[in-house]
N, C-alpha and C positions, 0 to 999 in steps of 0.2 A: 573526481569525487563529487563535485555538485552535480553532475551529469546524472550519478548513480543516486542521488537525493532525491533529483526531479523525479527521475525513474520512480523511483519508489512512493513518491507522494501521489507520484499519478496512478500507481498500483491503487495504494491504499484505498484513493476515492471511488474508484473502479469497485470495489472490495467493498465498500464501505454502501454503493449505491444499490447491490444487487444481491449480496451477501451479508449473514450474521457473523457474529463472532468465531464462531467456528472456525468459518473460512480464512479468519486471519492468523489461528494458530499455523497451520500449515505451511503456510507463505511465510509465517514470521520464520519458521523452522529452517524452513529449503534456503532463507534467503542468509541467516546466521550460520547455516553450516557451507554454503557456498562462500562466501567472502572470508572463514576459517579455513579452509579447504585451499583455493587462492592464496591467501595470504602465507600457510604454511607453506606452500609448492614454491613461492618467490623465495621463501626464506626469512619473512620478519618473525619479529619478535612480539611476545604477546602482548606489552602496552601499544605496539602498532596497531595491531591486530584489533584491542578494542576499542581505539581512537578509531580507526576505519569500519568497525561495527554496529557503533552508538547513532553515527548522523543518518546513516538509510533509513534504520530501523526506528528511529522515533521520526523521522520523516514518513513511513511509513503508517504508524498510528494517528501522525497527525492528519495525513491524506485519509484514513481510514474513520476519523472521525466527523470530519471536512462529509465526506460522503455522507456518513450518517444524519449530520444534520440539514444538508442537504435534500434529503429523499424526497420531502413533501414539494417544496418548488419546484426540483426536474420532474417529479410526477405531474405536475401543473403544468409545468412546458410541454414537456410529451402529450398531454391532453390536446393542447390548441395546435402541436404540427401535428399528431396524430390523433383522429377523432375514434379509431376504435379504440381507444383505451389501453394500447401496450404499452408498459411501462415498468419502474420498478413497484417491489410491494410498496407499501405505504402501510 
């Protein structure tokens, strides 16, 4: 479970550095009906279900906010290791 936390926080920021909100609808989608999907197939039961639903998924926003505020800095790091300018928007 903390594996699929990190995973996800590292998603978010990913998400968060390169993409708008949009982007997290989708992923928030695929990611709550996969671990429903899973969790049905094992066989728990629905308070399992959304004990094992809630720590990705707000792991996930948190990582996805993380990015967000983030942008302006790794735009500034990308800047000085790369001098043409690729980078995220800002």
């Amino acid at each position: 479970m903390t594996a699929l936390s990190v995973y996800a926080c590292v998603a978010g920021i990913y998400i968060g550095l390169y993409f708008d909100i949009l982007a997290l609808v989708p992923l928030f989608t695929l990611g709550a009906g996969f671990l429903v999907l899973t969790g049905w197939l094992v066989g728990a039961d629905l308070a399992g279900l959304a004990k094992q639903l809630v720590a990705p998924l707000v792991c996930l926003q948190f990582g996805y906010v993380s990015g967000i505020w983030s942008r302006d800095s790794y735009a500034k790091f990308l800047r000085r290791v790369n001098p043409r300018g690729l980078g995220p928007r800002t």
